[in-house]
N, C-alpha and C positions, 0 to 999 in steps of 0.2 A: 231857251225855252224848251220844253219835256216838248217829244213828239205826242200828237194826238192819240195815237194809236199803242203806245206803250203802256204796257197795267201800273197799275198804283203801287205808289210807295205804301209801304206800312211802317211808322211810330209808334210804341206803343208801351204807352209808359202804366207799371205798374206798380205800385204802392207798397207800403206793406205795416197791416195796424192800423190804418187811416181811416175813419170810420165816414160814414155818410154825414154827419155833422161835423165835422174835422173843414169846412172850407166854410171862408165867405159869402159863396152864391148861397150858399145853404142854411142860411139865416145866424151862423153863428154870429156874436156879438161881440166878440174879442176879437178872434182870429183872420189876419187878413191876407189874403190870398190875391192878390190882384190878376196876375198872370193865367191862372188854373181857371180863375171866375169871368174872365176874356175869353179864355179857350170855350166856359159854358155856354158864354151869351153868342157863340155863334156853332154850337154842336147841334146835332139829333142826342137828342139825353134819354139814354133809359129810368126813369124814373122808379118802376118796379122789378129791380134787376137783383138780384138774389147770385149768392157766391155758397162758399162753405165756410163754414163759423171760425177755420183757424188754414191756416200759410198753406200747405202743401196738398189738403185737397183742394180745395179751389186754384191750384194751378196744375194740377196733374186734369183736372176738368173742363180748364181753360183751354190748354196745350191738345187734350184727346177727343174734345165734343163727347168724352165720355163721364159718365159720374162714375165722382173720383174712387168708393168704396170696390169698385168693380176691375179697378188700375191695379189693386194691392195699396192704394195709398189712403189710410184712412188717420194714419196718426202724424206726428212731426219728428217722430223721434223711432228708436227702437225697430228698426227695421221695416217699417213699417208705412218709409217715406219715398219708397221707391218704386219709381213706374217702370210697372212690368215689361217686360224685352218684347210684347209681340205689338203692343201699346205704337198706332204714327200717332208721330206729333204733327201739330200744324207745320213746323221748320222744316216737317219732314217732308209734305206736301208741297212747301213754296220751294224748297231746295230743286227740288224734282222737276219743278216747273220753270227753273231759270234766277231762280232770286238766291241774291246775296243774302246772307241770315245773321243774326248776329245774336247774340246777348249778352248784358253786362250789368254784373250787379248779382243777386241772389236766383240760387235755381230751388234746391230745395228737397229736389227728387232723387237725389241719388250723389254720392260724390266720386264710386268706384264703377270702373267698366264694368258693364254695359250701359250702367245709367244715367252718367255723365252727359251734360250738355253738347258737347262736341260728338255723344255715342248717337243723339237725339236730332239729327236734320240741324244746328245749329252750326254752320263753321268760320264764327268769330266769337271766341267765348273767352270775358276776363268774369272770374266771378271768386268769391267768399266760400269758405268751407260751411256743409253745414245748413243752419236755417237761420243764423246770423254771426257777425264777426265777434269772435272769440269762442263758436263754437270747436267742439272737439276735434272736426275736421280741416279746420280753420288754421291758416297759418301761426306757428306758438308765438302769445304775447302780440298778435291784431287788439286793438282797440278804439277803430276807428279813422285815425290821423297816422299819416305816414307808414302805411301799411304794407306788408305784400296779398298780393292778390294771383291769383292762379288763372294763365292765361296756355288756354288749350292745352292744359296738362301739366305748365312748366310755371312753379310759383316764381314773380318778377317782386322790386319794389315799387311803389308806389306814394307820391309827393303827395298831401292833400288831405282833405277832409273826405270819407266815402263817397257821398254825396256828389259831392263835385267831380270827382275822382268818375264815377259811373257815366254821368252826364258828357263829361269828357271825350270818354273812350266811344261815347256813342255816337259821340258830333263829329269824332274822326272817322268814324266805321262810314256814319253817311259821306262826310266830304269825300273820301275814297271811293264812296260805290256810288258817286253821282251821276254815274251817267248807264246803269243799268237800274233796273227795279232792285228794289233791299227790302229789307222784313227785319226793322230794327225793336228788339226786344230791352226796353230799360225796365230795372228792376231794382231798385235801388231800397235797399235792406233799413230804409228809413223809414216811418220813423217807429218801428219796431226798439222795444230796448232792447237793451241799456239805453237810458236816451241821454244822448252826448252828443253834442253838437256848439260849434264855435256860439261862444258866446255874441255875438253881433245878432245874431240871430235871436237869441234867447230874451238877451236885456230888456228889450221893449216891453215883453210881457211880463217881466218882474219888475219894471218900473212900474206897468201899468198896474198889476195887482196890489204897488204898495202905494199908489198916490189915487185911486178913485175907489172908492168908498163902492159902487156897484161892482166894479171887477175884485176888487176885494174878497167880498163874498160870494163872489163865481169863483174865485183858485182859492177861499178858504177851507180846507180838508187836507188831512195830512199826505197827501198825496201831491199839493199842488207844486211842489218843486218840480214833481217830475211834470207835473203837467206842463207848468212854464219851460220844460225842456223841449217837450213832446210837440209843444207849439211852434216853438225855433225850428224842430227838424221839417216842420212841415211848412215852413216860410222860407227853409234854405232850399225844399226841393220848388217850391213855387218861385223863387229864382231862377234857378235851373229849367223850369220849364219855360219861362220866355226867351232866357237865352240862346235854349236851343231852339225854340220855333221863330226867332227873329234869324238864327242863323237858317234856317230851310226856306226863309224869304230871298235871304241874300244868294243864296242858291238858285235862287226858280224854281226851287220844288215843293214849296207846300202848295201851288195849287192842286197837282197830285200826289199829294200825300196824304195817306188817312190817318188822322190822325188820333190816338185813341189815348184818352185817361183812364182807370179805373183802379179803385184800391182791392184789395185781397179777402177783408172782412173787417165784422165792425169794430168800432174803435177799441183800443188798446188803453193807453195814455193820458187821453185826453175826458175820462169822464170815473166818476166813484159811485159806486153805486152796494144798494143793501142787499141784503141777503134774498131777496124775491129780483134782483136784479132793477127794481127800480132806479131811476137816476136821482143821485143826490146832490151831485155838484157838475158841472159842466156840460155842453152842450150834445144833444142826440139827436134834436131835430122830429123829438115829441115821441120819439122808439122806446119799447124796452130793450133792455139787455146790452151788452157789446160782446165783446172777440167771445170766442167759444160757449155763448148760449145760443139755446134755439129759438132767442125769441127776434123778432126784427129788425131788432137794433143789431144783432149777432152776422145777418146775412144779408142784410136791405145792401149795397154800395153802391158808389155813383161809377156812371159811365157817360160817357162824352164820347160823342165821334165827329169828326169835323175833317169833310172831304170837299173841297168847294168844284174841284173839277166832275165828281158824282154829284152834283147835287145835294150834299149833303153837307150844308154848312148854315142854313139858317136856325133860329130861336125857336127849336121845335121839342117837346116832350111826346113820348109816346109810355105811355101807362100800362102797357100791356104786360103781364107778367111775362120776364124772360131770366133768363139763369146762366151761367157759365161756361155750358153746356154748348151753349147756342153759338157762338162766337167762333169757333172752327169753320163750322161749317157759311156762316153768314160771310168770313172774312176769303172764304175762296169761292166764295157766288160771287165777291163783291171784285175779285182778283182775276175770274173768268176764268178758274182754275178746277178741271174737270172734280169732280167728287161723287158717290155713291151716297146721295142723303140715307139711305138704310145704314148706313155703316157708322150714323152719328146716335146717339141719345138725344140729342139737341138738334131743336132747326133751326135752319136758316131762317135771320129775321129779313131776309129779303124782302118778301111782299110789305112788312112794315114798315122800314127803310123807305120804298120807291113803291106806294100804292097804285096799283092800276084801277080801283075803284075808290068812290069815297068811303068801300066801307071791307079792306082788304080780306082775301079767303085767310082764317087762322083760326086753328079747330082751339074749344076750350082744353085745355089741357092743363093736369098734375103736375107742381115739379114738388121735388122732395129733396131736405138738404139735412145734416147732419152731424153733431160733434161724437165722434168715438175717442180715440186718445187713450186707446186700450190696446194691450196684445191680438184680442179678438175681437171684430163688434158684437155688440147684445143688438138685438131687435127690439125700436122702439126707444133708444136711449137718445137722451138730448136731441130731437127728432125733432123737424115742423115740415106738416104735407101742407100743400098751397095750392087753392082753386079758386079763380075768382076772386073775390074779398078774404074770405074764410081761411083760417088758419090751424091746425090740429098741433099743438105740441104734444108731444111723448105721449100720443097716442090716445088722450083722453082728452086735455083740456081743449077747449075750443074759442077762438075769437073770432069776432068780424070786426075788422080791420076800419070800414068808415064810421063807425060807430062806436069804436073802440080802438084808436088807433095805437092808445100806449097797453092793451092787452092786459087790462085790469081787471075785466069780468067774463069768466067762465060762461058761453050760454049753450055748453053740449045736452044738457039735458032738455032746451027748449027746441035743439034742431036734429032730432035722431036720424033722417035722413041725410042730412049732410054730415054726420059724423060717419056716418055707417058709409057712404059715398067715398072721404076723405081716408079713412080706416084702408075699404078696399084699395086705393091707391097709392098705401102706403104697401101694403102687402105686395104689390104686384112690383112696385120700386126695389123692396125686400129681394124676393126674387130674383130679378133678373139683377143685381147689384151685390150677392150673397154666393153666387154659383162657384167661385172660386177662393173664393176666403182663405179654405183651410190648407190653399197652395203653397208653397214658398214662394221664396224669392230671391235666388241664390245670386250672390256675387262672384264672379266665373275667377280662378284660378288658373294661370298656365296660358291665358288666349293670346297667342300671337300678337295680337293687334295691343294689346296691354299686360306685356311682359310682369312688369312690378308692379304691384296693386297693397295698398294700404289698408288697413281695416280698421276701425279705430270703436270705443266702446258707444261713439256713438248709436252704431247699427247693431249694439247688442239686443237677441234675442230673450226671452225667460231670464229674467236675477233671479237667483233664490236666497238674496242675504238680504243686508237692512235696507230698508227707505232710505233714499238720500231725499227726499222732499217731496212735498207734495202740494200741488197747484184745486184748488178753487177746479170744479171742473176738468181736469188733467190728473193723470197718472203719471206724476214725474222720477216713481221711484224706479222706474225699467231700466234706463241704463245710466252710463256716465255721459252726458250730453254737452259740457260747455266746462272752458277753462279750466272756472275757478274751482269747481269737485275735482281734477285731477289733482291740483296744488292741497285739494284737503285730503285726497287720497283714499275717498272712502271704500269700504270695505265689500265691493260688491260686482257681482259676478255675470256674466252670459255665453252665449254662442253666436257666431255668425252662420248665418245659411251661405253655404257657399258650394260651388259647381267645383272641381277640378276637370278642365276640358283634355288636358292630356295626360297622361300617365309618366311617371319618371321622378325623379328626382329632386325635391323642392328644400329651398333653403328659407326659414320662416323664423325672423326675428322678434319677441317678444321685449317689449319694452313697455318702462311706468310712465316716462316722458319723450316727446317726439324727438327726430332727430335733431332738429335743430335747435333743442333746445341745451343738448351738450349735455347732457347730467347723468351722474350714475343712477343705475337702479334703487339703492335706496339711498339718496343723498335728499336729500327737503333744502329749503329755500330758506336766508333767515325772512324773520317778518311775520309779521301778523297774516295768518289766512284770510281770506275777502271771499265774500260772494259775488256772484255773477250778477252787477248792477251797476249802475251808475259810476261807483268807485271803480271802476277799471280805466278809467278814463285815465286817472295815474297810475295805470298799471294792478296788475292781479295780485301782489301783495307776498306774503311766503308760502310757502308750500309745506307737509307735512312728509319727514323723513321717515321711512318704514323699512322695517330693517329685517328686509329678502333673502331669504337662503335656501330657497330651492324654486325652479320654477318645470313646470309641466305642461304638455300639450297633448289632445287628445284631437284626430281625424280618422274618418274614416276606418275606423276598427284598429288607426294605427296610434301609439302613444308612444311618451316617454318621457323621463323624468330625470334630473338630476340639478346637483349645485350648484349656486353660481357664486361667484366671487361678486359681491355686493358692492364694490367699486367698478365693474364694468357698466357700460352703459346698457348691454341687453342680453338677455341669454339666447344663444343660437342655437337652432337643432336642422340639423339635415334629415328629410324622412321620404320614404318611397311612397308614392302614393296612386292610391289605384285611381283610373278615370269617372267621374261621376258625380251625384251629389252627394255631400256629405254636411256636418255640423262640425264645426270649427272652433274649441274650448280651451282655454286656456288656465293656468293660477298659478300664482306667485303665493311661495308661503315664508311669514315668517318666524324668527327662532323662536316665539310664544306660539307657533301655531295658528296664527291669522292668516286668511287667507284672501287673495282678490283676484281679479282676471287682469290682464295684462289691458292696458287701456290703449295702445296704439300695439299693430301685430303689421311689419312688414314679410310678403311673403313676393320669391317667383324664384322661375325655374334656377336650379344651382347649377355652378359656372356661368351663368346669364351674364 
């Protein structure tokens, strides 16, 4: 038995793409979730709990009680996914205070020192490069099953389907630190696509779509294969969560554990919808919008908390707007773990949690959430400010939410004072979430603690060649982000923000493909090119050969340029380099004169 007086465990499994309709308890009609909908019927549930529209603000806001635009993290790509070095994290408060920490599965925020998981108060970390597997920072040729995975710095292999694979590592992380308090972080990169997942999982719902005439035309849209996949990945993590919480019984620890669900933002996968974002086929649970709008369906997600030794495990809803924000600071009220409430953006939902009146102190309050997925933010873009019922998107249109709960009719013109109310509170959000924007974010060169540091075109800054695509609500032409663009090899370009901490001598190798994937610089792959979806399941397909004959580096006022022999694997240059910030450039040109940036750049001190 846990002694009486030791603080609580924390579990806390995090999602990713999962949308507030995406579970059984939540009236979907397909989807069955039995496990996760157990966990419901005996949590305190935030019913109006509000995240950020896409992966990595909503966890840089999670992790900092702070909103995520004011971290430096406002996009998922482009530099722009990295929480600032003066940024604690929660890990970094429980570490401090005695707890074991863990995470396993996707981080999101960073893949190079300083902003690495292990940089961040976490010290058990196996996680995916990137903001899911096969992205750029991603071990070459991950696609889910039998994969490597980077554990505290050093990529291992791993047996398994992801899923399982995260779950795993987490059930051992607890068995090991059963007998101190832990702070287990699951995060498991599902059911974000690609969506690839063992078929055992999947089948039911492709039977079921092809044998009942009403589920039929729920997954009829040409999108429902993915949806029937999208459904599997979330029926393999609802495996996984009873598994492990039947293992924290056999333990003795889930009477004190707390134990926490929540997804990242609204659904991904599981719903099609038109061009106003309405829903057309599958289920939302009567929202507009999913993953990266601003409308409710984009930021509404469930959360579950279930602590039976606090008091906190009966069939309770609490409706009170809260945000992501809040969670830092509530989880070390709830930890007894000292903290500076001014130091949050978010409060503690303590008094709401464990009321001491029937009618607890909690002041009306603003929150504001929002998609950028831009170089810069604009003011007012893909925005919703939230008071009360009322909702302000992008800064004009307005809903109330009981009366409108799928946000069909505009009535800003019948309520000028609550727009003008709303307005203000967007401004002032503005502000204090803008004061740093136009900072960098340098990735440190030369630091002791991480000698050899990888840069990859994931964290590329400003392209200025072609679009490689582009996303519905997203800028995906900024850098080279995932795989299968490296296998196509497109033609386009950036910088990294980077620090050099000490001054000397640096050896910085430029290459088209990572190391382990063995290949000359311009050698291509036979095979058809593939996009980054589904199809990678059997692998990324060919790559495209480009045929390199000079390549160039430009830091710090220092450059330099010369030939490579296009059957080596990368071209190396040793350069002196002065201590400080700098911008970090790269290009590779070939014999027509095409040019691109080097998509993986390993650099550290020479002789290291």
């Amino acid at each position: 038995m846990v002694a009486a007086h030791r603080p609580p465990n924390i579990v806390f499994v995090l999602t990713d793409d999962q949308g507030y309709g995406d579970l059984g308890c939540h009236g979907n009609p397909y989807l069955r979730t039995p496990n996760i909908d157990r966990l419901h019927g005996q949590s305190v549930r935030l019913t109006n709990f509000h995240v950020g529209p896409t992966c990595s603000p909503t966890r840089a806001g999670l992790y900092t009680g702070h909103y995520a635009n004011s971290t430096g993290v406002w996009h998922t790509i482009a530099g722009r996914s990295l929480l600032r070095r003066d940024e604690r994290t929660l890990a970094d408060h429980l570490a401090a205070a005695g707890y074991a920490t863990g995470l396993f599965g996707k981080w999101h925020l960073g893949d190079a020192y300083p902003y690495r998981p292990q940089d961040r108060g976490f010290q058990e970390v196996v996680t995916h490069g990137g903001g899911g597997v096969g992205n750029t920072p991603d071990f070459w040729g991950n696609n889910y099953t039998g994969d490597h995975y980077c554990r505290n710095g050093v990529w291992e292999p791993f047996d398994g389907y992801c899923t399982d694979v995260w779950f795993g590592l987490a059930t051992d992380f607890i068995t090991r630190h059963r007998d101190r308090p832990f702070y287990c972080m699951l995060t498991p990169n599902a059911p974000h696509s690609p969506h690839i997942v063992p078929e055992r999982f999947s089948r039911p719902y492709l039977d079921l779509a092809r044998s009942d005439p009403a589920a039929a035309r729920f997954f009829n849209h040409p999108a429902s294969d993915q949806m029937v996949k999208f459904y599997g990945m979330v029926a393999c993590i609802d495996q996984n969560v009873g598994l492990l919480r039947a293992r924290l019984d056999d333990l003795g620890l889930a009477e004190n554990t707390i134990f926490i669900f929540m997804t990242d933002n609204g659904s991904a996968g599981g719903l099609a919808r038109d061009r106003e974002q309405f829903i057309t086929h599958g289920y939302n649970a009567g929202m507009r919008g999913g993953k990266a709008t601003p409308y409710e369906g984009g930021h509404r997600v469930p959360f579950f908390l279930h602590w039976p030794a606090g008091g906190l495990a009966e069939d309770r809803d609490l409706a009170t707007l809260t945000a992501n924000v809040d969670i830092a600071p509530t989880l070390l009220d709830l930890c007894g773990v000292p903290n500076d409430p001014a130091g949050f953006h978010g409060r503690s939902l303590l008094p709401l949690l464990r009321p001491t009146a029937a009618v607890p102190d909690w002041p009306d309050r603003a929150i504001v959430t929002d998609s950028q997925r831009l170089l810069q933010p604009l003011q007012w873009r893909l925005s919703c400010a939230m008071r009360g019922p009322w909702r302000l998107i992008n800064g004009h249109a307005l809903y109330h939410l009981p009366s409108d709960p799928e946000q069909r009719h505009d009535v800003a013109g019948q309520h000028p004072q609550i727009l003008a109310q709303l307005r203000a509170d967007y401004e002032a959000w503005w502000a204090l979430v803008s004061a740093h924007t136009d900072e960098e974010i340098p990735i440190l060169l030369g630091d002791p603690t991480a000698p050899r540091v990888l840069l990859t075109s994931h964290d590329w800054r400003r392209t200025s060649t072609q679009a490689i695509g582009i996303e519905e609500y997203g800028d995906d032409s900024l850098c080279v982000w995932n795989q299968a663009q490296v296998h196509a090899g497109p033609e386009a370009n950036g910088y990294w923000e980077v620090e050099v901490v000490r001054a000397g001598r640096y050896r910085i190798e430029l290459r088209r493909w990572p190391r382990e994937a063995d290949l000359a610089l311009a050698a291509g792959i036979p095979g058809d090119v593939t996009r980054y979806t589904d199809s990678i399941a059997d692998g990324y397909g060919g790559g495209r050969a480009i045929a390199i004959s000079t390549a160039a580096i430009a830091i710090a006022g220092v450059g330099a340029e010369r030939a490579v022999d296009p059957a080596t694997a990368a071209a190396v240059f040793e350069l002196d380099l002065p201590a400080g910030p700098a911008h970090l450039q790269t290009t590779l040109r070939t014999v027509d004169g095409a040019a691109l940036g080097a998509y993986y750049v390993y650099v550290e001190p020479a002789g290291h």
